[in-house]
N, CA, C and O atoms as a Maestro MAE file, in Angstrom:
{
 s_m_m2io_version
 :::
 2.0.0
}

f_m_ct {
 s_m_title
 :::
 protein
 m_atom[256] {
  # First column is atom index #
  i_m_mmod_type
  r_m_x_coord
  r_m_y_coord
  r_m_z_coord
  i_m_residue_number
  s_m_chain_name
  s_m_pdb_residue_name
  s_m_pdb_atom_name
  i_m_atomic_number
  :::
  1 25 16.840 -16.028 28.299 1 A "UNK " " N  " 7
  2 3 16.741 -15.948 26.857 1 A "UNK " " CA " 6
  3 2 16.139 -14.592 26.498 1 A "UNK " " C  " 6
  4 15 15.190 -14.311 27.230 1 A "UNK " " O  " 8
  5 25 16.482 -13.496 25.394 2 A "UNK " " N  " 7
  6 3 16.513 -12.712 24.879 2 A "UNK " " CA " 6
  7 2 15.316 -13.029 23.966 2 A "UNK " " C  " 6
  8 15 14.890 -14.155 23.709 2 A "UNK " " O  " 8
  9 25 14.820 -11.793 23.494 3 A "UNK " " N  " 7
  10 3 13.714 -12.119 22.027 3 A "UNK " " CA " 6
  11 2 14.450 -12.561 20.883 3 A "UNK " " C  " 6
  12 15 14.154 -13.382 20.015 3 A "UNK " " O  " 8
  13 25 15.634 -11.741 21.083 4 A "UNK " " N  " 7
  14 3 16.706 -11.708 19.674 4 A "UNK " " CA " 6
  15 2 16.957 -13.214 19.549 4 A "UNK " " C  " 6
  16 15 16.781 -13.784 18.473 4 A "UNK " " O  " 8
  17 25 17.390 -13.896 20.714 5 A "UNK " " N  " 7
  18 3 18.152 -15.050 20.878 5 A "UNK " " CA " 6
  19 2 16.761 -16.416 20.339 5 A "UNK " " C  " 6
  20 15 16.889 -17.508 19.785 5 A "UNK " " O  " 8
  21 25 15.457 -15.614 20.867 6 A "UNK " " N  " 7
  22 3 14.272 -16.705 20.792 6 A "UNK " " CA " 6
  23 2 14.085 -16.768 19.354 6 A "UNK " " C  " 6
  24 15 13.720 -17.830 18.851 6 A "UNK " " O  " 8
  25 25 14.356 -15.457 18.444 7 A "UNK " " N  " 7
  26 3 14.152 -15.483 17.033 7 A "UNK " " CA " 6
  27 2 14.874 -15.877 16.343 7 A "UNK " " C  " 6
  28 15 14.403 -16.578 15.448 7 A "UNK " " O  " 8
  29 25 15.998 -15.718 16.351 8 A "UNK " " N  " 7
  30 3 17.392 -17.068 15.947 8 A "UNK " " CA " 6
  31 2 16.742 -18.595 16.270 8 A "UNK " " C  " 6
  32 15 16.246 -19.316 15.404 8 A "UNK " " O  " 8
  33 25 16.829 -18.857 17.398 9 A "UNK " " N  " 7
  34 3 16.269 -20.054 17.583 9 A "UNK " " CA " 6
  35 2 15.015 -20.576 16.874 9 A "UNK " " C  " 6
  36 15 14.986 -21.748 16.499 9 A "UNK " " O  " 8
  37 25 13.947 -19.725 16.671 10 A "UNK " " N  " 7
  38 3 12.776 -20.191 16.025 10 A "UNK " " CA " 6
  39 2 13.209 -20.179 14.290 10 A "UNK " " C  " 6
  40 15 12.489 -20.793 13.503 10 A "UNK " " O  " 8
  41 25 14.125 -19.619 13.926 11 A "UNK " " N  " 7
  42 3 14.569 -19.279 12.599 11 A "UNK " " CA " 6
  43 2 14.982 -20.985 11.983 11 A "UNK " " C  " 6
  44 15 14.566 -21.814 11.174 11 A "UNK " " O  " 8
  45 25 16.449 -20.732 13.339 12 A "UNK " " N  " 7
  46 3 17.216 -22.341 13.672 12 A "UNK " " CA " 6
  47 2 16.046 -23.696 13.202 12 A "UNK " " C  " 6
  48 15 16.329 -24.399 12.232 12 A "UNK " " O  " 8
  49 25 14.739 -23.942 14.009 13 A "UNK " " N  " 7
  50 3 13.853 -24.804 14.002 13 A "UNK " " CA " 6
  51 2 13.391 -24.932 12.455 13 A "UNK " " C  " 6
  52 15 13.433 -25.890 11.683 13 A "UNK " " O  " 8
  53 25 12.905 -23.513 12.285 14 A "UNK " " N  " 7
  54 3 11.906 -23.540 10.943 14 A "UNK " " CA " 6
  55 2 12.945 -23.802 9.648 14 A "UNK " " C  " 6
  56 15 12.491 -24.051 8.531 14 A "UNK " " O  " 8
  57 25 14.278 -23.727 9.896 15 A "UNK " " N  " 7
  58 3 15.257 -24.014 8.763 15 A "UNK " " CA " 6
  59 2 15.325 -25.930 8.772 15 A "UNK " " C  " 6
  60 15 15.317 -26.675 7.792 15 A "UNK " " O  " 8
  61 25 15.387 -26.275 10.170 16 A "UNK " " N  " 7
  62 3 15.528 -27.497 10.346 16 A "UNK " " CA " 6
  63 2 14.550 -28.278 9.877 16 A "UNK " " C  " 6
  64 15 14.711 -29.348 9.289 16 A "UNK " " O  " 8
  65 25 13.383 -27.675 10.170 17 A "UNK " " N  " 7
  66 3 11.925 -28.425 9.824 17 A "UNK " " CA " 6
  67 2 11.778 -28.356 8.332 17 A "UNK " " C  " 6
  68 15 11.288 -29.358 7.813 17 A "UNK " " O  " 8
  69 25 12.095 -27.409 7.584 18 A "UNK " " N  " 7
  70 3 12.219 -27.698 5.909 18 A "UNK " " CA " 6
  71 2 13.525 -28.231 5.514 18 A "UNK " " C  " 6
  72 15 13.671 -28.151 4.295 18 A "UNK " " O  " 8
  73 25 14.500 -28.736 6.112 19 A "UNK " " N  " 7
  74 3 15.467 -29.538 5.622 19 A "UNK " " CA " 6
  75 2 15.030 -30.742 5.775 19 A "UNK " " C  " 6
  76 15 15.434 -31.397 4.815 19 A "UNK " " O  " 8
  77 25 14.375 -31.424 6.525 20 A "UNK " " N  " 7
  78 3 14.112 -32.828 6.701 20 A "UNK " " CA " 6
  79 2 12.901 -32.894 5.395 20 A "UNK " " C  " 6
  80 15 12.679 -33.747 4.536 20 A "UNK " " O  " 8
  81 25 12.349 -31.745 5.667 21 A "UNK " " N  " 7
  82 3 11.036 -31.701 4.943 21 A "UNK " " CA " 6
  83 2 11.611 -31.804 3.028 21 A "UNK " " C  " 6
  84 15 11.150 -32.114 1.930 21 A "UNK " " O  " 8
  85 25 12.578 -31.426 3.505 22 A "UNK " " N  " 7
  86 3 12.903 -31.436 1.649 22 A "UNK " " CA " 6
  87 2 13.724 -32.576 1.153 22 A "UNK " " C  " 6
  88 15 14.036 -32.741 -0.026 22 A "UNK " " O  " 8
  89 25 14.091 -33.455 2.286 23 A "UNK " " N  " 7
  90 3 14.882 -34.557 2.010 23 A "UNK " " CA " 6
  91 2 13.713 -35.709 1.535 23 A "UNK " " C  " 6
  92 15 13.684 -36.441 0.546 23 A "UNK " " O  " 8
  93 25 12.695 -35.535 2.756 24 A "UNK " " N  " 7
  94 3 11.789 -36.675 2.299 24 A "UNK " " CA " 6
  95 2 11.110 -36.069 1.276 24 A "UNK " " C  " 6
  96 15 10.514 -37.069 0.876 24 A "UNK " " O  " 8
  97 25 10.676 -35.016 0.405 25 A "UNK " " N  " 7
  98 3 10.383 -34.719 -0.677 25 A "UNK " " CA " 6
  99 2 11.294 -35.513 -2.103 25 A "UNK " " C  " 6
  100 15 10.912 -36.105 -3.112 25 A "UNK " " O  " 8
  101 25 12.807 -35.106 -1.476 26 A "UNK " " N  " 7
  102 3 13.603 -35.677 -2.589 26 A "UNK " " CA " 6
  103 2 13.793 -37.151 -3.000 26 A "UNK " " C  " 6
  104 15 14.147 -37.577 -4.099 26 A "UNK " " O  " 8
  105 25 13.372 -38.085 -1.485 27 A "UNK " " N  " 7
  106 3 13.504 -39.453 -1.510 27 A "UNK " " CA " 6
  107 2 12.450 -40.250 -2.024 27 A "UNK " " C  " 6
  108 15 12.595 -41.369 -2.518 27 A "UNK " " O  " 8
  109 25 10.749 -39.266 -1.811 28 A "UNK " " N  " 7
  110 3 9.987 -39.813 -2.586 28 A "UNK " " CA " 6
  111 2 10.196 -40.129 -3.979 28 A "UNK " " C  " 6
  112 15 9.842 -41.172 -4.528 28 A "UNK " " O  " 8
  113 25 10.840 -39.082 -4.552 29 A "UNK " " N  " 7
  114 3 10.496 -39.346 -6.146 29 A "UNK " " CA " 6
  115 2 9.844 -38.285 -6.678 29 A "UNK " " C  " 6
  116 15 10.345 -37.807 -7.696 29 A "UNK " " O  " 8
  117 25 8.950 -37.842 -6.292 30 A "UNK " " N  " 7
  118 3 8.146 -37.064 -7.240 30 A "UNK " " CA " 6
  119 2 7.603 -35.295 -5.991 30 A "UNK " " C  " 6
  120 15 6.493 -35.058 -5.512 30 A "UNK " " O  " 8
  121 25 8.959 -34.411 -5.856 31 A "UNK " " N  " 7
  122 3 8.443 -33.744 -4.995 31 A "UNK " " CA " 6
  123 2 7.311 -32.610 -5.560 31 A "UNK " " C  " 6
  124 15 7.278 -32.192 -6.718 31 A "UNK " " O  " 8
  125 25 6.609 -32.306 -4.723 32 A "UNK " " N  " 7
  126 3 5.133 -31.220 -4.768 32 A "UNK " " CA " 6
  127 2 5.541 -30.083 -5.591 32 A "UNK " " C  " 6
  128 15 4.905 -29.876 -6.624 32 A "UNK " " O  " 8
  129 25 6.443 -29.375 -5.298 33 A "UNK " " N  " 7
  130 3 7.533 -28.212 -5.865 33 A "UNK " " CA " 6
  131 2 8.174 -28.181 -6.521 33 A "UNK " " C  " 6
  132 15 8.859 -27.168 -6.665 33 A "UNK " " O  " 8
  133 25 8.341 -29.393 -7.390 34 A "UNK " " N  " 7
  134 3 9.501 -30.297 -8.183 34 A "UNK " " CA " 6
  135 2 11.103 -30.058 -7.805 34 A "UNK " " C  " 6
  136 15 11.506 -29.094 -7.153 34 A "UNK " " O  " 8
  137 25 11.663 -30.769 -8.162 35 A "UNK " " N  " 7
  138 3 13.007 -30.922 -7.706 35 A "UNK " " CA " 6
  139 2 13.666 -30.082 -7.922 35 A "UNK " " C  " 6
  140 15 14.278 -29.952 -6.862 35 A "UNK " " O  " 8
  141 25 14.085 -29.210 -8.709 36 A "UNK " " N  " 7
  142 3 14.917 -27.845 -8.334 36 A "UNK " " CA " 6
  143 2 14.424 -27.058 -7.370 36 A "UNK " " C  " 6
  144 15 15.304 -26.561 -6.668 36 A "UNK " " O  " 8
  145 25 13.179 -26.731 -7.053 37 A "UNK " " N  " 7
  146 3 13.288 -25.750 -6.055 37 A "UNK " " CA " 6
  147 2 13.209 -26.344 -4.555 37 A "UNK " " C  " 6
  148 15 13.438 -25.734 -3.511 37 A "UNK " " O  " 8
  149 25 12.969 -27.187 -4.657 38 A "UNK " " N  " 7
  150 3 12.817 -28.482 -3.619 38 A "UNK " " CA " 6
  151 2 14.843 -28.707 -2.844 38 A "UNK " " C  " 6
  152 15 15.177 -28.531 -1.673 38 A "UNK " " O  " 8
  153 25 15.771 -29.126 -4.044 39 A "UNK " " N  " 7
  154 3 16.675 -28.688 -3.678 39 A "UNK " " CA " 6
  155 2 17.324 -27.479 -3.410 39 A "UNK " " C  " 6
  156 15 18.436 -27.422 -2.886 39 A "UNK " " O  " 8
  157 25 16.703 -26.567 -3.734 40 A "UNK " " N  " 7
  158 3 17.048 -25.024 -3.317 40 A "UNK " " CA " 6
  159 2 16.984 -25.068 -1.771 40 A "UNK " " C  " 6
  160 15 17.733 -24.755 -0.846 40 A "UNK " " O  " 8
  161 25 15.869 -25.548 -1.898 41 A "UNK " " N  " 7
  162 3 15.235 -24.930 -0.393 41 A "UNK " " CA " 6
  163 2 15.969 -25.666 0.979 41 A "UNK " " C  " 6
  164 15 16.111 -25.194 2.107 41 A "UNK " " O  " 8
  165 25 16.351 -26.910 0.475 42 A "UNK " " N  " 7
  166 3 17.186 -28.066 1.029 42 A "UNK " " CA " 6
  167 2 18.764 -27.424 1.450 42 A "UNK " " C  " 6
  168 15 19.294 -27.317 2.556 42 A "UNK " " O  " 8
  169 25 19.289 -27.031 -0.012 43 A "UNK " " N  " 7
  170 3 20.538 -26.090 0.553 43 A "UNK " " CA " 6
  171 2 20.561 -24.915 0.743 43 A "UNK " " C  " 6
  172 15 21.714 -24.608 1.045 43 A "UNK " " O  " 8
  173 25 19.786 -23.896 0.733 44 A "UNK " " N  " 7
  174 3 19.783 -22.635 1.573 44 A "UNK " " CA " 6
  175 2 19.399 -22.952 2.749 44 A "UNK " " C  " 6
  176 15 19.992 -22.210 3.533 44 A "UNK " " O  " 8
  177 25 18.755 -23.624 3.267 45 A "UNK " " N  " 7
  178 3 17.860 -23.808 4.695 45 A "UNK " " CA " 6
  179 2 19.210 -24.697 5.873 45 A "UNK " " C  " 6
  180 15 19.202 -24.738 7.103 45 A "UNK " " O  " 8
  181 25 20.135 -25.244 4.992 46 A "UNK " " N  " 7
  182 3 20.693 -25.869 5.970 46 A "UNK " " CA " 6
  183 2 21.770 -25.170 6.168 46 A "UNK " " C  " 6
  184 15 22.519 -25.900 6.817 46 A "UNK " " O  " 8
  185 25 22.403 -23.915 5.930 47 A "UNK " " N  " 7
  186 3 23.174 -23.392 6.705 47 A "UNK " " CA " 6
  187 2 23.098 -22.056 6.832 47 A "UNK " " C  " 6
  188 15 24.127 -21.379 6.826 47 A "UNK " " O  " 8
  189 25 21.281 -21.240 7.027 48 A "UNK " " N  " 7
  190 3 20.803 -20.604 7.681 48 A "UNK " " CA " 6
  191 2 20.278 -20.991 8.513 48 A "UNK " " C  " 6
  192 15 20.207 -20.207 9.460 48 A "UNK " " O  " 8
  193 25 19.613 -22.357 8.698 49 A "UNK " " N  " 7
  194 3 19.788 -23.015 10.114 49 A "UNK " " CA " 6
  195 2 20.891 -22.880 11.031 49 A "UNK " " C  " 6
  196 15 20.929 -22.051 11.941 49 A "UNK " " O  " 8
  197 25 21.884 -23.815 10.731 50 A "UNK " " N  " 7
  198 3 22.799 -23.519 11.257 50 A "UNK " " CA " 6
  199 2 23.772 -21.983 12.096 50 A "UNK " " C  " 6
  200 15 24.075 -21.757 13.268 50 A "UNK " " O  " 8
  201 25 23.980 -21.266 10.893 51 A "UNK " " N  " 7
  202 3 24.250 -19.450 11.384 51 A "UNK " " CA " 6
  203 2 23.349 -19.288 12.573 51 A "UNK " " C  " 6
  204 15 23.769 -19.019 13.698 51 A "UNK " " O  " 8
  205 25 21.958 -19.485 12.233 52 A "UNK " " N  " 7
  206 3 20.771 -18.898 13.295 52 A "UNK " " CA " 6
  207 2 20.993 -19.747 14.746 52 A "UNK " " C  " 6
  208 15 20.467 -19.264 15.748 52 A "UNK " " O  " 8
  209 25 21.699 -20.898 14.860 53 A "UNK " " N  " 7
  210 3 21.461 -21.630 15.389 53 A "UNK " " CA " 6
  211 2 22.571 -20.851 15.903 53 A "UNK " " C  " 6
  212 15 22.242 -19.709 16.224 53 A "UNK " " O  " 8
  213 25 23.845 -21.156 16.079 54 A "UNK " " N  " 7
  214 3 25.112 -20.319 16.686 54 A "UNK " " CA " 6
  215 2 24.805 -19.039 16.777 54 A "UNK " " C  " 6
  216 15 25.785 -18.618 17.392 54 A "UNK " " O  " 8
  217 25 24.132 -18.145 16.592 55 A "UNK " " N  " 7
  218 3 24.100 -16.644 16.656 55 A "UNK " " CA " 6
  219 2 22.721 -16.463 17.715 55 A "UNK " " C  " 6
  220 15 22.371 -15.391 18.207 55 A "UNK " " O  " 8
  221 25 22.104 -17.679 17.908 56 A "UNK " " N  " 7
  222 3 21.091 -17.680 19.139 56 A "UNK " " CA " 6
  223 2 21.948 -17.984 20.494 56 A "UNK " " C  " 6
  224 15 21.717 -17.512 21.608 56 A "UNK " " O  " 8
  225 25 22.919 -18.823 20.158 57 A "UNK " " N  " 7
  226 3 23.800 -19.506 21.779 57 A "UNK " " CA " 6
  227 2 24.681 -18.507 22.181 57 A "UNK " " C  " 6
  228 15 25.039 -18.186 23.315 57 A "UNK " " O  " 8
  229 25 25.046 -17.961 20.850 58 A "UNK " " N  " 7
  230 3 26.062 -16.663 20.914 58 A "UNK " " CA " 6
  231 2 25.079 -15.535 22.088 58 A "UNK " " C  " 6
  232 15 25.268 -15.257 23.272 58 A "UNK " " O  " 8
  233 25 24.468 -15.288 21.522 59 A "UNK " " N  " 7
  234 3 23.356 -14.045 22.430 59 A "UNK " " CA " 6
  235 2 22.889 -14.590 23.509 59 A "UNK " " C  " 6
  236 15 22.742 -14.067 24.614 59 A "UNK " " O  " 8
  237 25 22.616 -15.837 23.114 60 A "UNK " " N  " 7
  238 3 22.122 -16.264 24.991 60 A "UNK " " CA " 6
  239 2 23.024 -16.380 25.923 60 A "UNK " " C  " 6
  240 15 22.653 -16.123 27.068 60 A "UNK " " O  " 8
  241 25 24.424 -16.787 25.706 61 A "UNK " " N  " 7
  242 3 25.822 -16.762 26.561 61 A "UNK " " CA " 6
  243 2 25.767 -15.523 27.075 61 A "UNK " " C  " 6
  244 15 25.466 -15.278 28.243 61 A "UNK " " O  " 8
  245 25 26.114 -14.532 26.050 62 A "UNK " " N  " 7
  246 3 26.249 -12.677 26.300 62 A "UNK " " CA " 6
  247 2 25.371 -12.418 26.752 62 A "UNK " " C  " 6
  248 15 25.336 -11.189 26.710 62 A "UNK " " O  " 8
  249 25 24.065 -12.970 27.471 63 A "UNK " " N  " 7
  250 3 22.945 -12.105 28.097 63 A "UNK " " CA " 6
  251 2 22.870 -12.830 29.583 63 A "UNK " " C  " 6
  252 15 22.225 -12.150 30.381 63 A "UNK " " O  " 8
  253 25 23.297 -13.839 30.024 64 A "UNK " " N  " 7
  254 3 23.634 -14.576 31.327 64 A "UNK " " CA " 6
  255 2 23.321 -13.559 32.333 64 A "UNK " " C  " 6
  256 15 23.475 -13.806 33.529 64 A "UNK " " O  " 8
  :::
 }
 m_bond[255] {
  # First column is bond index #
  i_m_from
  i_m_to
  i_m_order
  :::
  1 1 2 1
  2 2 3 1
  3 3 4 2
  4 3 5 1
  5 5 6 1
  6 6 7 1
  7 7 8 2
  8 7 9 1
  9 9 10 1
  10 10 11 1
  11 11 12 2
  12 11 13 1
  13 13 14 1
  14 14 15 1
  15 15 16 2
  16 15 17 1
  17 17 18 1
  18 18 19 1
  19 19 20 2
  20 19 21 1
  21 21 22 1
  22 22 23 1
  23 23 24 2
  24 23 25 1
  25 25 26 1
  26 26 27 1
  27 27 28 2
  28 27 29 1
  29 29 30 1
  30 30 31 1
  31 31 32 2
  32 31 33 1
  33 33 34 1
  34 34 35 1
  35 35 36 2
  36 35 37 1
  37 37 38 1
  38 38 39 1
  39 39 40 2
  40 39 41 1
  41 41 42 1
  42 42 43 1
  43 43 44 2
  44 43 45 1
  45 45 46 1
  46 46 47 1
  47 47 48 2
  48 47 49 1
  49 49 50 1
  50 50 51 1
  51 51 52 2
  52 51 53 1
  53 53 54 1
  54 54 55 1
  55 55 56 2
  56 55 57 1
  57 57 58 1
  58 58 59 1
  59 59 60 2
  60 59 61 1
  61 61 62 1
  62 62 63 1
  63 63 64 2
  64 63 65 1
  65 65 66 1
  66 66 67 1
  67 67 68 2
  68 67 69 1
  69 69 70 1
  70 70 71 1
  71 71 72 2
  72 71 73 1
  73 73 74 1
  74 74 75 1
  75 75 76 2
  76 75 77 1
  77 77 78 1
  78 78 79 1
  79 79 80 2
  80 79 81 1
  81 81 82 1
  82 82 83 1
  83 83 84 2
  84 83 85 1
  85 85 86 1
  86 86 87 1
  87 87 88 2
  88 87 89 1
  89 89 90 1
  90 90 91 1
  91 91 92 2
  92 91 93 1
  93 93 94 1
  94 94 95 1
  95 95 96 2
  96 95 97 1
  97 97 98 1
  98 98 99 1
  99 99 100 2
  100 99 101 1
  101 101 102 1
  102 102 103 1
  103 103 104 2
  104 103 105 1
  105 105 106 1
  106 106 107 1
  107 107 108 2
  108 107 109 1
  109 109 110 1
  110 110 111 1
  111 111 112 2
  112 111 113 1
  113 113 114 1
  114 114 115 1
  115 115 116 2
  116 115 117 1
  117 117 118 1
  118 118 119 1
  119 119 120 2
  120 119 121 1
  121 121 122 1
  122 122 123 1
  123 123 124 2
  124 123 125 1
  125 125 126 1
  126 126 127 1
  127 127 128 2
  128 127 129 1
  129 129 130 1
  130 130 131 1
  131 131 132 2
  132 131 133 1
  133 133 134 1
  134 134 135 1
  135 135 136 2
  136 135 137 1
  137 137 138 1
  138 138 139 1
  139 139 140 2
  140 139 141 1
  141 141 142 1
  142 142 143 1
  143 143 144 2
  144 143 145 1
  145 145 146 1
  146 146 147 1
  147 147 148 2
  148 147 149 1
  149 149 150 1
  150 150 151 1
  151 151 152 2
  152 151 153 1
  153 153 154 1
  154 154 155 1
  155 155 156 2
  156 155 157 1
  157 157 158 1
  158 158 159 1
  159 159 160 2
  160 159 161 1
  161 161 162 1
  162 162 163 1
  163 163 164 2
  164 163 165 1
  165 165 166 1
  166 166 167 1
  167 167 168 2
  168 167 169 1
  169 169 170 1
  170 170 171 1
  171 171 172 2
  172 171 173 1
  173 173 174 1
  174 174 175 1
  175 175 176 2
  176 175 177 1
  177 177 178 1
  178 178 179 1
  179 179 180 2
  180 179 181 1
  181 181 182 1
  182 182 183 1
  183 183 184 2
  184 183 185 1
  185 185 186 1
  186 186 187 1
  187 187 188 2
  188 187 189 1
  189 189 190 1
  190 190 191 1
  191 191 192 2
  192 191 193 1
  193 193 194 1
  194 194 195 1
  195 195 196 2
  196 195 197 1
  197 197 198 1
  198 198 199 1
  199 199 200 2
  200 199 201 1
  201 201 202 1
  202 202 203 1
  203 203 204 2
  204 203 205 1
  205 205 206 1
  206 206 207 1
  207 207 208 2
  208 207 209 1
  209 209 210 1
  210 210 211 1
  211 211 212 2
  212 211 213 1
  213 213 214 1
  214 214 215 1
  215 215 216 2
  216 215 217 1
  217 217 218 1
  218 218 219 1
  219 219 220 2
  220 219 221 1
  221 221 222 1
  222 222 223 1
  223 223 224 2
  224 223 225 1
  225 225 226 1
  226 226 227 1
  227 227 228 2
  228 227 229 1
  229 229 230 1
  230 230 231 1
  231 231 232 2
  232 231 233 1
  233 233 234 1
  234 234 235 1
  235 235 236 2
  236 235 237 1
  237 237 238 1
  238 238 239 1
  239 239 240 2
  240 239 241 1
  241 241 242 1
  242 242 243 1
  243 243 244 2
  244 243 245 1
  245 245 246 1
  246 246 247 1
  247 247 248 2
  248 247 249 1
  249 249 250 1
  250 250 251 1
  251 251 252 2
  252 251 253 1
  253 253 254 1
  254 254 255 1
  255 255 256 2
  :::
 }
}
């Protein structure tokens, strides 16, 4: 594993960890951040997760 590839990956996590994090915000009812930015954060985070997530496996393949 590469730094590049470890920072994608940690990107990958920390996108993942505020998507769950913003779902159970939204299911409570009453989120901390209130609900627009709460859903912001919900759909930007889940497919810069994702990108980061493929562009870490991508670099770790190419560095074998």
């Amino acid at each position: 594993m590469t730094p590049k590839s470890g920072l994608f990956l940690g990107i990958a996590c920390i996108c993942g960890i505020s998507a769950v994090g913003s779902i159970f915000e939204i299911t409570s009812g009453q989120p901390d951040f209130g609900m627009n930015p709460t859903i912001g954060i919900l759909v930007a985070s889940i497919p810069i997760g994702i990108v980061s997530f493929v562009m870490a496996v991508k670099d770790a393949r190419a560095n074998l």
